[in-house]
C-alpha positions in Angstrom: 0.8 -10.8 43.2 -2.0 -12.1 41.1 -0.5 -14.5 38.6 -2.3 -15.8 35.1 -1.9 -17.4 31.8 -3.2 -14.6 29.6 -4.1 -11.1 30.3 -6.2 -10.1 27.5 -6.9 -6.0 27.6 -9.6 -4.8 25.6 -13.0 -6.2 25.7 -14.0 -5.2 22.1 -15.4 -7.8 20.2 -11.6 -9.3 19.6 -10.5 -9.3 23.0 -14.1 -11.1 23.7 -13.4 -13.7 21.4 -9.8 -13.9 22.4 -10.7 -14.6 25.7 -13.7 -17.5 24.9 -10.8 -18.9 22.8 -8.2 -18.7 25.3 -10.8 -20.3 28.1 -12.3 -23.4 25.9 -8.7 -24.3 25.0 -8.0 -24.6 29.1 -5.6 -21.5 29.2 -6.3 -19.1 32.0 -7.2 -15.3 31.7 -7.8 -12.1 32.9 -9.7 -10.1 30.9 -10.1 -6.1 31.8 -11.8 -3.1 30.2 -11.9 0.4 31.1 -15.4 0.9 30.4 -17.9 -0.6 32.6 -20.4 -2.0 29.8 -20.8 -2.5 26.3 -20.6 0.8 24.4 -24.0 0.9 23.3 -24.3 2.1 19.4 -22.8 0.0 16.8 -18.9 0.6 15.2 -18.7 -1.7 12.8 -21.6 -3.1 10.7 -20.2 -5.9 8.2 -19.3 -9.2 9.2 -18.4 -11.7 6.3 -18.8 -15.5 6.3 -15.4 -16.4 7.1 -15.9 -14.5 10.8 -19.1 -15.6 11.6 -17.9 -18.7 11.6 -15.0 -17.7 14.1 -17.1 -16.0 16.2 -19.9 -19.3 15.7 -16.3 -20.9 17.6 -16.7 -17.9 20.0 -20.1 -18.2 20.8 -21.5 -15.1 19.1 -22.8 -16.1 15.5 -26.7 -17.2 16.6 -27.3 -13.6 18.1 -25.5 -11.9 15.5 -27.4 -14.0 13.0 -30.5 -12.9 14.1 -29.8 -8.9 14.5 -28.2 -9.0 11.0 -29.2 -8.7 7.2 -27.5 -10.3 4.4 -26.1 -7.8 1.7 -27.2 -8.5 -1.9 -24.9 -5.5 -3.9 -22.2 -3.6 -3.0 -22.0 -0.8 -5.6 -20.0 2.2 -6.7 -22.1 5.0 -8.5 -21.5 8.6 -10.0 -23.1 11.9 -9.5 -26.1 10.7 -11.8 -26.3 7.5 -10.4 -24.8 5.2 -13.0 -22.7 1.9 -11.5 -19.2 2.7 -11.7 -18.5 -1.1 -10.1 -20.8 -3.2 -8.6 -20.1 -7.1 -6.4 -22.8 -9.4 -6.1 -22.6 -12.6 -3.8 -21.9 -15.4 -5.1 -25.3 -18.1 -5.7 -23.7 -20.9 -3.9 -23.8 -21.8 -0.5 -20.8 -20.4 0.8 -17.9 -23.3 2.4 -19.0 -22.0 6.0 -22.9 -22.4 5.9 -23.4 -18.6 6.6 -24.1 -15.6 4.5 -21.3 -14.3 2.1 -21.7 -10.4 3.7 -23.7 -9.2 6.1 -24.4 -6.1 8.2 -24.9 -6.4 11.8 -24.9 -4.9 15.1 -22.1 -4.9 17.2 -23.6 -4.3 20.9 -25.3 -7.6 20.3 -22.0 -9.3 19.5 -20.6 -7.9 22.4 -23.4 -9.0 24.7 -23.7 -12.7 23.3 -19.4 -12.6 23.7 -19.8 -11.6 27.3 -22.8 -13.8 28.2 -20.5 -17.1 26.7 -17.2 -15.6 28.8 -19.1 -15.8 31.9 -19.7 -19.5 31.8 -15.9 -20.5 31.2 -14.0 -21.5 34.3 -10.4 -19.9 34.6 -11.2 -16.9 32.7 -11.9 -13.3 34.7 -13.6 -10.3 33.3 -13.0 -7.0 35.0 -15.0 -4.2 34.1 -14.0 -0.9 34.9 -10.4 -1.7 35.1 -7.8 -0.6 32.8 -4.0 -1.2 32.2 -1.6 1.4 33.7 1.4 0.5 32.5 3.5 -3.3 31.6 6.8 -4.5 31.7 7.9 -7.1 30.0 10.8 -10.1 31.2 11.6 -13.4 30.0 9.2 -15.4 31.6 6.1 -13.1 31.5 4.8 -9.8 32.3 3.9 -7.6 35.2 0.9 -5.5 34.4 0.0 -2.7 36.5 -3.6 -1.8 36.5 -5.7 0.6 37.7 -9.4 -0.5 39.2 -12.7 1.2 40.9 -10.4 0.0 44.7 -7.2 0.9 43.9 -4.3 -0.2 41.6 -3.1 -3.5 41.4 -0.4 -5.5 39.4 -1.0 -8.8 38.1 1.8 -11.3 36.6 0.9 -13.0 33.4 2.7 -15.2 31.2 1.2 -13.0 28.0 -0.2 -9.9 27.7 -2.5 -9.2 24.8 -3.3 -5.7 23.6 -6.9 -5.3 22.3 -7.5 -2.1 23.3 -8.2 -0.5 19.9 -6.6 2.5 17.4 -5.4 4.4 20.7 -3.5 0.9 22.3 -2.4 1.5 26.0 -0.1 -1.6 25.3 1.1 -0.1 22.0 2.0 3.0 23.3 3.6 1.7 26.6 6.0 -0.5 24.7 6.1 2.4 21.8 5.4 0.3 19.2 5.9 2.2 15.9 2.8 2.7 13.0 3.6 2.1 9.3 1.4 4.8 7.6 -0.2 3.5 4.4 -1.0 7.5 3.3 -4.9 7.7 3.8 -6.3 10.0 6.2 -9.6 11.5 5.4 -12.1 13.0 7.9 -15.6 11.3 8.2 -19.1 12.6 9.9 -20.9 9.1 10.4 -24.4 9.3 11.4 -26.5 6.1 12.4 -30.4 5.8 12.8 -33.2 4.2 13.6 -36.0 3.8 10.7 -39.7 4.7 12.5 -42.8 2.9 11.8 -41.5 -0.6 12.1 -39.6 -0.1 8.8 -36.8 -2.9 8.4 -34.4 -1.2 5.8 -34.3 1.1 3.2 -32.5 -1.2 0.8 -30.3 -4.2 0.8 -27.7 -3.0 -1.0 -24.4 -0.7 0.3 -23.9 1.7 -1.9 -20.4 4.6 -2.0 -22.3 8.0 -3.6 -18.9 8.9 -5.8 -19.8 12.5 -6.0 -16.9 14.8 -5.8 -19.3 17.5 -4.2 -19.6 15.4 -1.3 -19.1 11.4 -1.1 -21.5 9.6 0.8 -21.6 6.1 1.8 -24.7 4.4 2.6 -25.4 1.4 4.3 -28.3 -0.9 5.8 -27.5 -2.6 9.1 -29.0 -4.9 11.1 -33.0 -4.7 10.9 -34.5 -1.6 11.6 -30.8 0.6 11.4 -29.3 2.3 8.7 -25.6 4.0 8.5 -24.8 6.9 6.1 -21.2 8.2 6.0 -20.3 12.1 4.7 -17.1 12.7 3.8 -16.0 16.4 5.4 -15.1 19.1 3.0 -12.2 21.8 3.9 -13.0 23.8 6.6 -15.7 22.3 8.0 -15.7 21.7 11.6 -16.9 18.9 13.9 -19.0 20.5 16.0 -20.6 22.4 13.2 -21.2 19.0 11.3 -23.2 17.3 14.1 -25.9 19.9 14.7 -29.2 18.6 13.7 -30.0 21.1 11.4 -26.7 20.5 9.4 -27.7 16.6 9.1 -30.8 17.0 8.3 -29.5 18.6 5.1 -27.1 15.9 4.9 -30.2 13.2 4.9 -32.5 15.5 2.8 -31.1 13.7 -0.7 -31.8 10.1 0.9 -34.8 10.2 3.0 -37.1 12.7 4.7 -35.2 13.1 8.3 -38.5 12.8 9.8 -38.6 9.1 9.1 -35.2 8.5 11.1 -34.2 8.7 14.9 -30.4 9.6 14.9 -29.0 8.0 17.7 -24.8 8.2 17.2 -23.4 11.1 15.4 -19.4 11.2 15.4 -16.5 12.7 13.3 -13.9 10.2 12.5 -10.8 9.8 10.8 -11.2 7.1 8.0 -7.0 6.0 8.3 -4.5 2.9 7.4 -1.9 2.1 9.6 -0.6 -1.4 10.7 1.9 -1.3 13.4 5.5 -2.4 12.9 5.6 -4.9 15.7 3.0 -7.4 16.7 5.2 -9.4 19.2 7.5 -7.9 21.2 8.6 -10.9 23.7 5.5 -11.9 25.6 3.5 -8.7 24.7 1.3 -9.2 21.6 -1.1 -6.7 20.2 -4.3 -8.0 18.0 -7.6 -5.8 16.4 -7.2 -2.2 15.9 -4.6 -2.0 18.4 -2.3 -3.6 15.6 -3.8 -2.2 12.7 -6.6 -0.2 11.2 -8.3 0.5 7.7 -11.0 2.4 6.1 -14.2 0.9 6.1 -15.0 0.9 2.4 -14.4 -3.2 2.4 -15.8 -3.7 5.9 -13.0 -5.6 6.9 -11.8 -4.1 10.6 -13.9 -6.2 12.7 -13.2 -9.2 10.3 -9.5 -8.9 10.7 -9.6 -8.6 13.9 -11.6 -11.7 14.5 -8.9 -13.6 12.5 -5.9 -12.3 14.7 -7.5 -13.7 17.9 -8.4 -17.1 16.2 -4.6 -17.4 14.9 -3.4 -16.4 18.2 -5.1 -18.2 20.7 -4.6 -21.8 19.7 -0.9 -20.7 19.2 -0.9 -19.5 22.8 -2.6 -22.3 24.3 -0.3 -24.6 22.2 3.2 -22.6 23.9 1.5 -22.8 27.1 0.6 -26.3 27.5 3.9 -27.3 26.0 2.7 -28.5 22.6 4.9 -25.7 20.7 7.9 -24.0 20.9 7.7 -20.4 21.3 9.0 -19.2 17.5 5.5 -20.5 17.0 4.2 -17.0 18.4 6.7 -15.3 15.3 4.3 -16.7 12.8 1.7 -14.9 14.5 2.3 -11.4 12.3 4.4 -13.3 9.3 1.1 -15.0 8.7 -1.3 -12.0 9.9 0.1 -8.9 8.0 0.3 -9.9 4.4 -3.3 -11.0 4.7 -4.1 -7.3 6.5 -1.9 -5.6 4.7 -3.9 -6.8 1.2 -7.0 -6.1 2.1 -5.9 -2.5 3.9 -4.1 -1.8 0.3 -7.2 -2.9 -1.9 -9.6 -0.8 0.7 -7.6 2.6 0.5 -7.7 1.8 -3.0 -11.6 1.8 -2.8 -11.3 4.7 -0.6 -9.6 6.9 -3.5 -11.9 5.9 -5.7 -14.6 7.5 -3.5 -12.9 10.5 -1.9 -12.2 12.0 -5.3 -13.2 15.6 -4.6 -11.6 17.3 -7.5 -14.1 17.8 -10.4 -11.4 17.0 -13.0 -10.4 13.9 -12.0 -13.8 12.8 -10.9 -15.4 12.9 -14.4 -11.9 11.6 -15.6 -12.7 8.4 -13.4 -16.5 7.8 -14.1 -15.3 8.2 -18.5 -12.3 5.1 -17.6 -14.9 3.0 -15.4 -18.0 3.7 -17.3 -16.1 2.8 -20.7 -16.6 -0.8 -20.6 -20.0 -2.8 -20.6 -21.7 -3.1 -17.2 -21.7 -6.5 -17.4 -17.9 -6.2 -16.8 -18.4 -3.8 -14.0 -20.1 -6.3 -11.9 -18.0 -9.0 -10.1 -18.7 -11.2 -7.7 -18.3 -11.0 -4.2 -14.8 -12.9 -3.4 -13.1 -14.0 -0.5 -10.2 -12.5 1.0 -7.3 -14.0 0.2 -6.2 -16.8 2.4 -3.1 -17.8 4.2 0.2 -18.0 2.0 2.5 -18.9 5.0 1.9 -21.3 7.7 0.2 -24.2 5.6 2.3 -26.5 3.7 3.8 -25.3 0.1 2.9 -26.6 -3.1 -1.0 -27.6 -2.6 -2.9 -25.0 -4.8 -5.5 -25.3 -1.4 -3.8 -25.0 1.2 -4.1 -21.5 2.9 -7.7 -21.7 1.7 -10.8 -21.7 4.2 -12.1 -25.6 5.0 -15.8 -26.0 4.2 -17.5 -26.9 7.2 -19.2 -30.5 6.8 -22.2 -31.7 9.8 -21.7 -34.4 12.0 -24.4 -36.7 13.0 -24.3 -37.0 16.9 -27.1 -38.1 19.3 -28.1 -35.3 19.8 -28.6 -35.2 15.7 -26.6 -32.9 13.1 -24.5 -30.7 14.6 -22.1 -28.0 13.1 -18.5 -30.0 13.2 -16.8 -27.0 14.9 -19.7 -27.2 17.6 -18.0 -30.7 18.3 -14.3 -30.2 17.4 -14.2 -26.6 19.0 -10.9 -24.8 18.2 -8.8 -27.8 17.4 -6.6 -29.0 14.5 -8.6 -31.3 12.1 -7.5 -34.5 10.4 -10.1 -36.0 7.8 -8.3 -39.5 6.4 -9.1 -42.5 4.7 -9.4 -45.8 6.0 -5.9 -47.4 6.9 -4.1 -44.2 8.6 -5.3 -45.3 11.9 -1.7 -45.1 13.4 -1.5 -41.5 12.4 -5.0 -40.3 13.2 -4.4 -41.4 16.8 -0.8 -39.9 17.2 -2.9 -36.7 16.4 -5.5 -37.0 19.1 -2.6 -37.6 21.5 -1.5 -34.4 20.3 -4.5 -32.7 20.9 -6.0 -32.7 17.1 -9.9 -33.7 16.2 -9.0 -36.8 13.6 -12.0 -38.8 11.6 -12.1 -41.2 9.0 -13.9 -40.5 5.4 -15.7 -43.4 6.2 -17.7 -42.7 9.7 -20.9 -42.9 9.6 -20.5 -39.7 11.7 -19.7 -37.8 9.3 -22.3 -36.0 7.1 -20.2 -35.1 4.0 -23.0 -33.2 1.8 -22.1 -33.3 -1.7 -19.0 -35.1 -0.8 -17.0 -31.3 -0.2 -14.4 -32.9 1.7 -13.8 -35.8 0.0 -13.8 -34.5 -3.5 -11.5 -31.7 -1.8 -8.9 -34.5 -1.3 -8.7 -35.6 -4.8 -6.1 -38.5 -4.8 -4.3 -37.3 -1.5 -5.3 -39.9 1.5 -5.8 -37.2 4.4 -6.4 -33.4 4.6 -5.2 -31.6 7.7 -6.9 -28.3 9.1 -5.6 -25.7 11.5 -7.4 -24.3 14.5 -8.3 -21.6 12.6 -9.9 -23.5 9.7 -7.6 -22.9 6.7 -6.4 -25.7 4.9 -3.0 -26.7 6.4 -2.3 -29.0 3.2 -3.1 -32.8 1.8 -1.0 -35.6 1.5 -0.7 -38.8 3.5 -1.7 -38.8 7.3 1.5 -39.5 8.2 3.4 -37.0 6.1 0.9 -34.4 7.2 0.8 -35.0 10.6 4.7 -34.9 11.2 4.3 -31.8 9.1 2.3 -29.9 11.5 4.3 -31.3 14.6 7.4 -30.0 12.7 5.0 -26.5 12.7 3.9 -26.4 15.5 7.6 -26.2 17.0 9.5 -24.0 14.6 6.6 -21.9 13.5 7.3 -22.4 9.8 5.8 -24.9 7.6 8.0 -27.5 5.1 7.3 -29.7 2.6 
């Protein structure tokens, strides 16, 4: 029987990544996918800084960069078209050197993901092969899968589910769904704009009217995504016909000036499963939850599930951490989900208002207070609040990215570091800094010239603390002294819960 570290099923955008991941940090993989290429129109279309960064770790970010479009307003508007809310990106340069939001497209992440797996040694990709059925024991699992020669079974230490809302590894371990109570049906329609056109607008903007809401959204160069909510009694197969989109589009643009090339019904839901880990079977993406798009946070999500898990597998593997380090996997995961799920069925109630009543009800309470406070900016999500050390108002907060200058010039630090642990000291914790290398961390001194601290982000971050360490993933694992910090995380890294 074949054997393997990881087998990693579902070659979405997460499973991609997971696998890069998996293969730079030395673990070996198998990854499969039932379809035979990339599915060729995009899903999702917003990527926020935070992930590009993850997937810059992953190998994706150039290409994405340069088939995306950074989003200038995200707004909320009535019938008539006043702004009910409104977010605006921030003016600063954000901590990771990319955009705040942007809209994408997804086959080209998947491509760039693909193109980066096939030069890593140790890791397989199997197209056209899909998982069958698993069976979990104490030292591993056997997976049984089924290929274009045959079925096969393969044993692997882990099995990772990434195979999306319908999860052959959720549902072969029946892994329960927590239903957050949203469940509204969705005709999305995605098109080309003709005549060279780039995009309509830059900003995304949710049409609040109770006749029929409407989402509309740029994408990446030359795309554009509008969303119509389904009213009672209308049926799927009625809703794609051209003639009944071409109504749909009439209010927008002329449907002349569009190509439509994906039409679909969906089911705008919430659900997070109840188990992420059950023994050596993990499930990460949609496969462990899913949310309405009205934040744009699905892909995002998943992005930061496979970056949490894969230095924690490679870290169990290679015998750096005990296996309760794997149960911090959803402690840490699900709050931070389940936050952003809540606020974006929140959104989604705002938007699917279809009762008259309690639509004009809504726009009097939002539109009675100045629209200077119904514009925010653009925030974060809301970092880590497990995992990192307690008491340090920054820890569980995302590590600005400082340059390094290399001989080969600047260079991104994570292009150098990769997915390691980082510990930036001052001069005198030498003792420490190298008990972290041993240990597989990236440690430098305030003081190398190497380090290209641009208006002193890192350094001011430290305030009057001697050392800042950072996990793999790039949140802030806390400040203190090398030392401390560093037994700290080896204390982590073994118990999968973090102590002052």
């Amino acid at each position: 029987m074949e054997k393997t570290d990881v087998l990693v099923s579902g070659l979405g955008p997460v499973g991609a990544a997971l696998a890069v991941y998996l293969g730079r940090l030395g673990i070996s993989a198998i990854a499969i996918d039932r379809d035979t290429g990339v599915y060729p129109m995009p899903r999702a279309a917003h990527i926020d800084h935070e992930t590009m960064r993850l997937l810059h770790l992953a190998g994706g970010a150039e290409a994405v960069s340069q088939a995306s479009q950074p989003l200038s307003a995200y707004e909320f508007r009535s019938r008539d078209g006043s702004l009910l809310i409104g977010f605006r990106p921030g003016e600063v340069l954000t901590a990771t050197g990319f955009p705040q939001s942007s809209m994408f497209h997804q086959p080209t992440l998947e491509h760039a993901l693909r193109a980066r797996l096939a030069g890593i040694p140790g890791v397989s990709v199997r197209l056209g092969h899909a998982l069958k059925s698993c069976v979990s024991h104490d030292d591993g699992v056997t997976v049984e899968i089924v290929g274009p020669d045959g079925t096969y079974n393969v044993a692997a230490k882990f099995l990772v589910g990434c195979d999306g809302g319908q999860s052959a590894v959720r549902r072969n371990v029946d892994i329960a769904l927590d239903d957050m109570g949203f469940d509204e049906p969705w005709l999305v329609i995605d098109a080309k704009l003709k005549d060279g056109r780039e995009r309509l607008t830059t900003i995304g903007l949710q049409h609040c009217d109770p006749r029929r809401p409407v989402t509309s959204v740029p994408m990446s160069p030359g795309r554009h995504r509008w969303e119509f909510m389904l009213r009672p009694g209308e049926r799927p197969e009625e809703v794609v016909a051209d003639s009944f989109i071409d109504e749909l589009l009439r209010p927008f643009i002329d449907p002349a000036s569009v190509e439509i090339d994906r039409r679909a019904v969906y089911r705008f839901h919430a659900v997070i499963a109840k188990e992420w880990r059950r023994g050596r079977i993990l499930l990460a993406g949609d496969a462990a939850h899913q949310m309405p798009p009205f934040l744009g946070q699905g892909l995002c999500s998943g992005a930061r599930d496979a970056a949490n898990l894969a230095w924690k597998l490679a870290a169990v593997l290679q015998g750096r951490a005990g296996e309760a380090l794997l149960d911090s996997y959803q402690a840490e995961r699900e709050p931070h989900v389940r936050a952003i799920t809540e606020m974006a069925v929140f959104m989604g109630k705002v938007v699917c208002t279809q009762n008259e009543d309690e639509a004009a009800a809504r726009d009097r309470d939002m539109l009675s207070k100045p629209e200077s406070e119904r514009i925010a900016p653009m925030v974060d999500t809301v970092g880590l609040k497990s995992g990192v050390m307690p008491g340090d108002e920054l820890a569980g907060s995302i590590f600005p990215e400082p340059w390094l200058r290399t001989g080969e010039g600047r260079r991104r630090l994570d292009d150098v570091a990769g997915l390691q642990p980082l510990l930036f000291y001052r001069a005198g914790d030498e003792a420490a800094a190298e008990s972290f290398r041993a240990s597989g961390g990236f440690a430098m001194a305030l003081s190398d010239p190497e380090l290209l601290d641009e208006g002193n982000r890192v350094k001011s971050m430290l305030a009057e603390a001697d050392a800042v360490l950072v996990r793999p993933d790039r949140y802030i694992f806390g400040r203190g002294d090398a030392g401390g910090l560093v037994a700290a995380w080896a204390a982590y890294l073994r118990s999968g819960v973090s102590a002052a």
